[in-house]
N, CA and C atoms as a LAMMPS dump frame, in Angstrom:
ITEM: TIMESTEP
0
ITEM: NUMBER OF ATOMS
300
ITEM: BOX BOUNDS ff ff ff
-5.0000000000000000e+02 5.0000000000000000e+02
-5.0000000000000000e+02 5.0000000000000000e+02
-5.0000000000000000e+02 5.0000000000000000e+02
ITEM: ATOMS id mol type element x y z
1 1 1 N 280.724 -260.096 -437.107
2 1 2 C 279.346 -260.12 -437.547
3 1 3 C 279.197 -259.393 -438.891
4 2 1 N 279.814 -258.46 -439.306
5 2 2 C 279.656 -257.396 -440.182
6 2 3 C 280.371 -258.152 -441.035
7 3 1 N 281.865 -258.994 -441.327
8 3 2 C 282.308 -259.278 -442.044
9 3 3 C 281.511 -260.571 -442.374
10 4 1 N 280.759 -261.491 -441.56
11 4 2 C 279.251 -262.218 -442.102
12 4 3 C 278.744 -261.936 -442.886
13 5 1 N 278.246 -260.619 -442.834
14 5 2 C 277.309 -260.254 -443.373
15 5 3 C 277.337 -259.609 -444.764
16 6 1 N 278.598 -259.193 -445.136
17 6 2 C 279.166 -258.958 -446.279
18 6 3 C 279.374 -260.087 -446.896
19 7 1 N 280.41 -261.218 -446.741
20 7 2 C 280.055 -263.091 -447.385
21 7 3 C 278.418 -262.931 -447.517
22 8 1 N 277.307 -263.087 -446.985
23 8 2 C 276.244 -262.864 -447.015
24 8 3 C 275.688 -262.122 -448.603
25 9 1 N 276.113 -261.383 -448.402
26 9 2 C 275.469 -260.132 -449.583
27 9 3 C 275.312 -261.001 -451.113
28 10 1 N 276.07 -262.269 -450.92
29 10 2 C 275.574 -263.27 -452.708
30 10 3 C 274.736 -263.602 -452.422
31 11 1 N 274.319 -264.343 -451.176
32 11 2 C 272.691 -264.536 -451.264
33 11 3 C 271.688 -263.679 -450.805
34 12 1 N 271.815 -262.745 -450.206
35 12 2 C 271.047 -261.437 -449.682
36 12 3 C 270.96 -260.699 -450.231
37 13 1 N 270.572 -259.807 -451.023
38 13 2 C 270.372 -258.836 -451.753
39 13 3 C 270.55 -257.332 -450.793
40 14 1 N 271.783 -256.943 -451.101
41 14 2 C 271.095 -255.388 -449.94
42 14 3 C 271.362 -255.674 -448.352
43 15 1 N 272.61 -256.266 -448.013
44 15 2 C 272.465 -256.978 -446.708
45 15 3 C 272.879 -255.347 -445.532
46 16 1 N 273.755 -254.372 -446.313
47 16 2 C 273.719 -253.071 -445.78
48 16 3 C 272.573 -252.849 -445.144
49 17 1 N 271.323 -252.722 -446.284
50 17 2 C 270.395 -252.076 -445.614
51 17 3 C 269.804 -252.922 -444.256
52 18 1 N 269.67 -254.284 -444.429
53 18 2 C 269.501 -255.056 -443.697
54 18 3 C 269.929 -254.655 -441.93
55 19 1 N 271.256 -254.681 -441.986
56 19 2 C 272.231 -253.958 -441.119
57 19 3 C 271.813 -253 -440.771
58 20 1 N 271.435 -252.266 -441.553
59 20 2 C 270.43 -250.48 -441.404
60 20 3 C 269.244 -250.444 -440.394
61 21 1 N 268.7 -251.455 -441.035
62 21 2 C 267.174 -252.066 -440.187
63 21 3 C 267.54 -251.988 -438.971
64 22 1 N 268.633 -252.912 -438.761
65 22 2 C 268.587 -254.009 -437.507
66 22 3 C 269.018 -252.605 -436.427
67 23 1 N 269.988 -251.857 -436.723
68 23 2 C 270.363 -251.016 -436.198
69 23 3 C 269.129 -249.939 -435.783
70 24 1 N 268.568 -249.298 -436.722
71 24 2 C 267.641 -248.469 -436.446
72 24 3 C 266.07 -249.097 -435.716
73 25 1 N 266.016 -250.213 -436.216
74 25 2 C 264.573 -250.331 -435.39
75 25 3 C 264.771 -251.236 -433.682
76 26 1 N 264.5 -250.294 -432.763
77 26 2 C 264.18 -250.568 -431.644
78 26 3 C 263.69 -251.636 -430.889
79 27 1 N 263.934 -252.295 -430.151
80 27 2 C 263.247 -253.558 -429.482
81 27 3 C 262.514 -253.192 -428.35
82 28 1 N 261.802 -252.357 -428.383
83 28 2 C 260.737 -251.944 -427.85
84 28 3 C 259.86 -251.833 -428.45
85 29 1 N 258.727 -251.304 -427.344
86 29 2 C 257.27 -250.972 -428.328
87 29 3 C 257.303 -249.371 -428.3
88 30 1 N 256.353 -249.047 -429.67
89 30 2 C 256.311 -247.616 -429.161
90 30 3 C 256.023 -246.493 -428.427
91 31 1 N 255.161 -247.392 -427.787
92 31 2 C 254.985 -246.431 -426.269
93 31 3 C 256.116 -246.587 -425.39
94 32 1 N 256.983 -247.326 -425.315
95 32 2 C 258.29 -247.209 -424.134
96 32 3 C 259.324 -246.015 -425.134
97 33 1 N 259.222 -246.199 -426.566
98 33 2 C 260.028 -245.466 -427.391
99 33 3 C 259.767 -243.693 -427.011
100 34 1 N 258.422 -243.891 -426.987
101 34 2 C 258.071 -242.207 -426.806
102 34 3 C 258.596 -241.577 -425.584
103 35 1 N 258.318 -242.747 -424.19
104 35 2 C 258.416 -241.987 -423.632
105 35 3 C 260.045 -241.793 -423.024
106 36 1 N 260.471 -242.886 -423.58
107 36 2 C 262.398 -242.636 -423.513
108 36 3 C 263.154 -241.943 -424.364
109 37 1 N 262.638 -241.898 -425.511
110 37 2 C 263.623 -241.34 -426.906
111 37 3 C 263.718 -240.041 -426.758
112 38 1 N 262.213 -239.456 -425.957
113 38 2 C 263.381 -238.017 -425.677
114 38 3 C 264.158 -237.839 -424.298
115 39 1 N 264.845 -238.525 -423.958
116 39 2 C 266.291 -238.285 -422.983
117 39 3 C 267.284 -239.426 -423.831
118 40 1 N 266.327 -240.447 -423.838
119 40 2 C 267.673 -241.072 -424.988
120 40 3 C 267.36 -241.6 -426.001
121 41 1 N 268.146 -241.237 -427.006
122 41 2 C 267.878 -241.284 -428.829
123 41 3 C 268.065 -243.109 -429.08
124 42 1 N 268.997 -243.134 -428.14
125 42 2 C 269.376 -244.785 -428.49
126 42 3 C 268.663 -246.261 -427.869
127 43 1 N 266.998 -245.342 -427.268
128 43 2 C 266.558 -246.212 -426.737
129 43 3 C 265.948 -247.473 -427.002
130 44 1 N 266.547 -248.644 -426.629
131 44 2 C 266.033 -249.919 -426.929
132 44 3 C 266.505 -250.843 -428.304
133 45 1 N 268.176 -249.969 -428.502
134 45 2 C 268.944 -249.999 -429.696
135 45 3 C 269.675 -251.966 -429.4
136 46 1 N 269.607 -252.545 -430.342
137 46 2 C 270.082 -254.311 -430.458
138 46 3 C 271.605 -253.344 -429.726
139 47 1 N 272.288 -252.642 -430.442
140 47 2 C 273.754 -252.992 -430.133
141 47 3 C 274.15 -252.127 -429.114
142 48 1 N 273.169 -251.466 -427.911
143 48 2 C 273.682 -251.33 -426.461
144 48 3 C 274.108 -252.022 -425.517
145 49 1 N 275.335 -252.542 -425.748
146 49 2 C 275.893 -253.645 -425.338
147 49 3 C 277.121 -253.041 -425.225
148 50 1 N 277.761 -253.078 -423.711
149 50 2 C 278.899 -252.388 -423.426
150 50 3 C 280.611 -253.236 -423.892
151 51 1 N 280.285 -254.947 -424.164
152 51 2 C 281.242 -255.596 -424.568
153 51 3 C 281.593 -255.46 -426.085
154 52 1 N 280.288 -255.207 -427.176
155 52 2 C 280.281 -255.081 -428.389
156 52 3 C 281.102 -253.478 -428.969
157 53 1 N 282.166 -254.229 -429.371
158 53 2 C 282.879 -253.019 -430.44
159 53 3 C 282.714 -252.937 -431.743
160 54 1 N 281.653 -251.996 -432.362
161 54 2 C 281.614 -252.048 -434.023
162 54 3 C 282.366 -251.552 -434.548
163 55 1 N 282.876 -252.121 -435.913
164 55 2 C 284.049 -252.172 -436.362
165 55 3 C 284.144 -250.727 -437.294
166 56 1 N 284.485 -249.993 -437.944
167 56 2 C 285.081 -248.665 -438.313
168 56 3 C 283.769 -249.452 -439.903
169 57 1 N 283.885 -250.076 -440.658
170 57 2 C 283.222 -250.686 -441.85
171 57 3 C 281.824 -250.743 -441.134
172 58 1 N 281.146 -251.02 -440.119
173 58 2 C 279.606 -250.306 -439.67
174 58 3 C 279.01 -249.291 -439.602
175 59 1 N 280.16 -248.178 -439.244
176 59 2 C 279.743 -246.884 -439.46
177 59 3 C 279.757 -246.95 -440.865
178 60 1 N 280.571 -246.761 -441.478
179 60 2 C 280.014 -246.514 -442.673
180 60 3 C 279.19 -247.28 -443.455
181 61 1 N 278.781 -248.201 -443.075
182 61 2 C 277.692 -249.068 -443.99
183 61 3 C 276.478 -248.027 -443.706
184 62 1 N 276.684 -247.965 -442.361
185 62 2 C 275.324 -247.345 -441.753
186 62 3 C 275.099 -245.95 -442.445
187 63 1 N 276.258 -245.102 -442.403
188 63 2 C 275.911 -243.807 -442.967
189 63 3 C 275.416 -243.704 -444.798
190 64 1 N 276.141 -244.874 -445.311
191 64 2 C 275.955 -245.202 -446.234
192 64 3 C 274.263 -244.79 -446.696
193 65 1 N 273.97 -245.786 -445.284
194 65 2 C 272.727 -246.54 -445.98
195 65 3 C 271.593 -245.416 -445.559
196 66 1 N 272.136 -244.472 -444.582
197 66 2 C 271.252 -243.487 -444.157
198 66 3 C 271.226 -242.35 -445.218
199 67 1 N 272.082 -242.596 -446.177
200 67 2 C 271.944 -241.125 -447.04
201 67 3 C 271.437 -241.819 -448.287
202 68 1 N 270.605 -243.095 -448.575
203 68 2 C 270.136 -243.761 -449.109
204 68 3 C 268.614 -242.912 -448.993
205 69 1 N 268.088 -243.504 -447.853
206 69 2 C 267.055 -242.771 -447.56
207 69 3 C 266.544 -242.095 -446.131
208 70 1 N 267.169 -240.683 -446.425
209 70 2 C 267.858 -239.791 -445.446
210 70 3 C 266.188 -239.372 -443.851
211 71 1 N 266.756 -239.735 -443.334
212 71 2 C 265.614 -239.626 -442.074
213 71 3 C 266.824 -238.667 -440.679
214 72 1 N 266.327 -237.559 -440.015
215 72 2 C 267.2 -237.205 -439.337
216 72 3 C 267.576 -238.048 -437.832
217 73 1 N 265.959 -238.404 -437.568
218 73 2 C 266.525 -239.392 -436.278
219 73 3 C 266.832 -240.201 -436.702
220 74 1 N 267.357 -241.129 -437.788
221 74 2 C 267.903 -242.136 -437.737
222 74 3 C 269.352 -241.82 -438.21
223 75 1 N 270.006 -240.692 -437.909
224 75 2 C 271.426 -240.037 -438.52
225 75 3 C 271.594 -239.204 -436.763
226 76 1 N 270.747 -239.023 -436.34
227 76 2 C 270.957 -238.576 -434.765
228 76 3 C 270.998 -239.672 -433.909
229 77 1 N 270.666 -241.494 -434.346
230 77 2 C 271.041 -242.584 -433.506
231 77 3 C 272.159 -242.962 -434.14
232 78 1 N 272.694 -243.46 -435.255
233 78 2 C 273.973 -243.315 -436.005
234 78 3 C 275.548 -242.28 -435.282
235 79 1 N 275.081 -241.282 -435.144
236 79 2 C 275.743 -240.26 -434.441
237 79 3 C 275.965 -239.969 -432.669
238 80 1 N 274.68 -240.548 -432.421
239 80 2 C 274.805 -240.851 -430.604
240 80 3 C 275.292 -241.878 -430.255
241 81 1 N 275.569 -242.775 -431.17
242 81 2 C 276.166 -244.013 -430.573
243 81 3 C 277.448 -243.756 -430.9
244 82 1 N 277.765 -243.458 -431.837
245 82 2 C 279.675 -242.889 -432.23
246 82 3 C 280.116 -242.231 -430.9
247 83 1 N 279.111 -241.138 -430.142
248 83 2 C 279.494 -240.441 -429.22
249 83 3 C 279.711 -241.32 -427.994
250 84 1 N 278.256 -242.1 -427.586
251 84 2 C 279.061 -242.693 -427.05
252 84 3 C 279.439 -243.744 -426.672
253 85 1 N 280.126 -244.433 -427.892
254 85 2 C 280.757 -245.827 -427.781
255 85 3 C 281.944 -245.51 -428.29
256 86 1 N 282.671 -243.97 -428.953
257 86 2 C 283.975 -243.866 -429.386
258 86 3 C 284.844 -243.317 -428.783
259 87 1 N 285.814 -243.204 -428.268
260 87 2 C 286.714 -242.024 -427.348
261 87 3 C 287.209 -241.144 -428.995
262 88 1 N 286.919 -240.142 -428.789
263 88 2 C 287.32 -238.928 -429.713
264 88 3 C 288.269 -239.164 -430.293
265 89 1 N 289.303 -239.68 -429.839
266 89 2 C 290.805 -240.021 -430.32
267 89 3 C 291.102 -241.62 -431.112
268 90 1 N 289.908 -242.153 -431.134
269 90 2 C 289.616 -243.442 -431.781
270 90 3 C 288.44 -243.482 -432.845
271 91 1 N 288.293 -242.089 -433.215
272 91 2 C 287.294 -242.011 -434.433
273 91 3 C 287.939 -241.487 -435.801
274 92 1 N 288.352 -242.38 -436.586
275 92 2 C 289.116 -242.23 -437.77
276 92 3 C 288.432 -241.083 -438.905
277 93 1 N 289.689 -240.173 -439.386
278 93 2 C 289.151 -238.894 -440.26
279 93 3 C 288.075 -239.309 -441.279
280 94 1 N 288.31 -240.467 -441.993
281 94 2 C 287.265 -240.825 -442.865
282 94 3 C 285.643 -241.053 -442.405
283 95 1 N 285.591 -240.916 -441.45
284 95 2 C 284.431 -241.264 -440.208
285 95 3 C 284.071 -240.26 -440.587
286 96 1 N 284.864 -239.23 -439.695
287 96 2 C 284.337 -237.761 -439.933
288 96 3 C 284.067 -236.811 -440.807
289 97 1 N 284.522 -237.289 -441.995
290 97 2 C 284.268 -236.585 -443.081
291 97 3 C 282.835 -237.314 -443.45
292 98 1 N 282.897 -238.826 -443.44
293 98 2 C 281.368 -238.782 -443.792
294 98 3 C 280.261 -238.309 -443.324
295 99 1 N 280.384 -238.722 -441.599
296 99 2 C 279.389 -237.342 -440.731
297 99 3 C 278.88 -236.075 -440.83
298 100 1 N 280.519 -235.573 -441.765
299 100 2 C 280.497 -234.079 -441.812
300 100 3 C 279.469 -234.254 -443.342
């Protein structure tokens, strides 16, 4: 999907941020958001999907695009999903240095 979406980027302008969107805005409404987001940050996230593996080039689009225009909950859903959709030992140093 991600490598789509990069082919994409000649006719899309900005397809990162796009990606950014899709990731950060919720498929809920905001009253289910309020009253879930505080026990879980990732509530009502497109890619909670236990078969979907994002590829090492999503995180960083994403962090990319979050220090674009820096919001903390949207760098605390970025970061809860690394936790937990990554086993510790499958999160590459360059990951972590951008996190860091």
């Amino acid at each position: 999907m991600i490598n789509s979406a990069y082919e994409l980027n000649d006719i899309i302008p900005n397809i990162e941020m796009v990606f950014f969107r899709m990731f950060a805005s919720p498929i809920t409404t905001k009253a289910e958001r309020k009253m879930n987001e505080a026990e879980d940050v990732l509530a009502g996230n497109l890619f909670q999907d236990d078969d979907f593996k994002m590829p090492k080039q999503a995180y960083i689009s994403l962090l990319q695009s979050v220090a674009l225009k820096p919001k903390k909950k949207h760098f605390k859903k970025i970061l809860q999903y690394v936790i937990t959709n990554k086993r510790p030992e499958d999160v590459p140093s360059d990951l972590i240095n951008l996190i860091t």
